[in-house]
N, C-alpha and C positions, 0 to 999 in steps of 0.2 A: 701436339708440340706447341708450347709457347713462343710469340712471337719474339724474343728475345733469342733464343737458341735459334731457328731459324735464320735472324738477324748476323748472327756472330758467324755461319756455319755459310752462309753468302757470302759476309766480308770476307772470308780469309779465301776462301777459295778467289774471289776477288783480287786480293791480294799477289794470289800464286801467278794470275792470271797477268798484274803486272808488271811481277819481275820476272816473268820471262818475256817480256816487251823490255825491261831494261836491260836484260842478257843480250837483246837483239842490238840493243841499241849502243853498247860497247866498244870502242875499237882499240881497246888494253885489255892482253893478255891475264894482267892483274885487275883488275877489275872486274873483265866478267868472271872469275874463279872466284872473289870476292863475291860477288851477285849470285853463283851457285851455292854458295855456301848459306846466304840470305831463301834464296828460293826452297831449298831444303828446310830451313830453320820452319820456313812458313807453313809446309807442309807437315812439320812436325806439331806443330800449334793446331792446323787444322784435322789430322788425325786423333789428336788429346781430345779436342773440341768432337769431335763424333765420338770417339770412347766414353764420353761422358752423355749422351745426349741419345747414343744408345744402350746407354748400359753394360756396354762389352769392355769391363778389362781388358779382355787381352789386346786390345787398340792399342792400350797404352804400353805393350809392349812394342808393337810396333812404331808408337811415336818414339821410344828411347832408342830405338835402333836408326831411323831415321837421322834422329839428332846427332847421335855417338860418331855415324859412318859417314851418313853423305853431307851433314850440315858440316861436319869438324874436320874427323879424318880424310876425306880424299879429298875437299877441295886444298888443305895441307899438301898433301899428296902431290898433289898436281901443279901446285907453287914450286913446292921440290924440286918435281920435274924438269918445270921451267926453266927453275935459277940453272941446277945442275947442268941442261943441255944448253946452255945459253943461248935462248933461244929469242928470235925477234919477239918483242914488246908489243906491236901495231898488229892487229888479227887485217889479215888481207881478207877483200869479201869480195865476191862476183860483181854484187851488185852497192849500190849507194844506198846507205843507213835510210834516208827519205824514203825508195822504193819499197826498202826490206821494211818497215814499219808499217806502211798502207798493205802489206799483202798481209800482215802479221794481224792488222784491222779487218782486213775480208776475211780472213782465217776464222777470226773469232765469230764474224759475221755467219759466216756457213756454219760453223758449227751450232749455233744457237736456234736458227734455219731449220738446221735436220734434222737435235738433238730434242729439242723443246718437244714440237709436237711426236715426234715417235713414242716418249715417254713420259706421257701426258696424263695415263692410267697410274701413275708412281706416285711416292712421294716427292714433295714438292723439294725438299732439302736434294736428297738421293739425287730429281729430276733434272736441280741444277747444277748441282758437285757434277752432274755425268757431261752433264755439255759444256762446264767450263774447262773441266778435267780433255776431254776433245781440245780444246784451243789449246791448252798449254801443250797437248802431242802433237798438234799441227804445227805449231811455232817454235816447239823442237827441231822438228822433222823440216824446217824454212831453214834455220839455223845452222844443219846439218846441211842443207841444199847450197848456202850461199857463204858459206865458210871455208876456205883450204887452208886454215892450217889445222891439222890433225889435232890439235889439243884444244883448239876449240871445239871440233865436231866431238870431241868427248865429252865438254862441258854440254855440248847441245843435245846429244845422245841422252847423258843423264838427268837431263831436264824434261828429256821427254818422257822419261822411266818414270818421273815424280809424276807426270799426269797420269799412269798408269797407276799410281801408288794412290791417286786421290779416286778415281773411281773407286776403286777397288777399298779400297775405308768404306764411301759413302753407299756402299751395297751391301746392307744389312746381310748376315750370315755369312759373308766371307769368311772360311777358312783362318785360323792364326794358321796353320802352316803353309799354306796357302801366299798368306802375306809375308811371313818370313823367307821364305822359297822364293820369291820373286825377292825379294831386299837383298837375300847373300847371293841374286844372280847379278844384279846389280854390281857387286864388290866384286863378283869371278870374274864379269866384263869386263870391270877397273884393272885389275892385275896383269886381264891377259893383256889388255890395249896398253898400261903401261910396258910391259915389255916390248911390246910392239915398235909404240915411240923411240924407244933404246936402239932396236934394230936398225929403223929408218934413218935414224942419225946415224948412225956404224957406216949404214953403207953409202947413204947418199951425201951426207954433213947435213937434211936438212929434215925439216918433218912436213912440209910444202906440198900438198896432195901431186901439187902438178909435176911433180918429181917423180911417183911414181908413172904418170901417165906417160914423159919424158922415155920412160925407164919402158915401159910397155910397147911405145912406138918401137924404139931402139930395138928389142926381142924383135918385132914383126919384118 
């Protein structure tokens, strides 16, 4: 492999890596859905960029599907949703934007830690797309931890799905069905949890995790 492809096949994963540091780092509804829509775009760059560098078309079917659903349609989707349920603007977070950033730094820390040398027998491209691809599921998976409103942990959920979507490129022989079958679970996820949202506003007025928790003591 030229070091040029190399090069390009770093930066973008790179990239993915820091807009989900600026997903994290959000506290507008519109915005980080904005930032989803970006996070996606990148990862559709960077799946083109391995369809080409391994020779496998059908990546690039997987980059049009990327681009078409999660770059376009659902963060659309999910604006909709917003406006529709008028819902708060400011994403309430457990913890302070400062904290959430330094654990979102260890995050990437550990994974580079664990992920480097365990797959050290790899290719070097593959070796890094897999440990970067790790941070951006861990920084999902923060995101989803340190967010209660429900429409964010969707954005954060599907952010982690993209790190799932970059390993999964940068491991030579994957499956096209394979990658399509995890991309339309992707969208069934979207569907259900959009109704879901619908629900939760029906019964509570709010989409507020701690509503349901509210709601859970009250049963007990």
């Amino acid at each position: 492999m030229n070091p040029l492809s190399y090069d390009v096949a770093k930066l973008l994963a790179g990239m993915l890596v820091l807009a989900s540091f600026l997903m994290l780092y959000q506290v507008r509804l519109s915005a980080l859905l904005n930032m989803l829509g970006v996070h996606a775009f990148i990862l559709a760059l960077a799946v083109a960029w391995q369809a080409t560098i391994q020779h496998a078309p059908e990546l690039y079917i997987t980059a049009l599907i990327t681009l078409v659903f999660k770059a376009l349609l659902i963060p659309a989707a999910l604006q909709r949703i917003v406006t529709r349920l008028g819902l708060h603007r400011e994403i309430e977070a457990i913890t302070g934007i400062g904290l959430s950033m330094l654990a979102g730094i260890a995050l990437v820390a550990l994974s580079l830690e664990v992920m480097l040398p365990v797959t050290a027998h790899i290719d070097p491209v593959t070796r890094e797309d897999i440990a970067l691809a790790l941070s951006v599921v861990l920084i999902g998976l923060l995101m989803m931890v340190t967010r209660r409103n429900a429409v964010s942990q969707v954005a954060a959920f599907l952010s982690l799905e993209n790190g799932i979507d970059l390993a999964a490129a940068g491991a030579e022989g994957m499956p096209l069905v394979v990658e399509i079958s995890v991309a339309f679970s992707a969208l069934m996820a979207f569907l259900v949890i959009g109704i879901f949202l619908f629900r939760i506003r029906e019964r509570f007025d709010t989409v507020d995790i701690r509503a349901l928790d509210e709601f859970r003591g009250d049963r007990r």
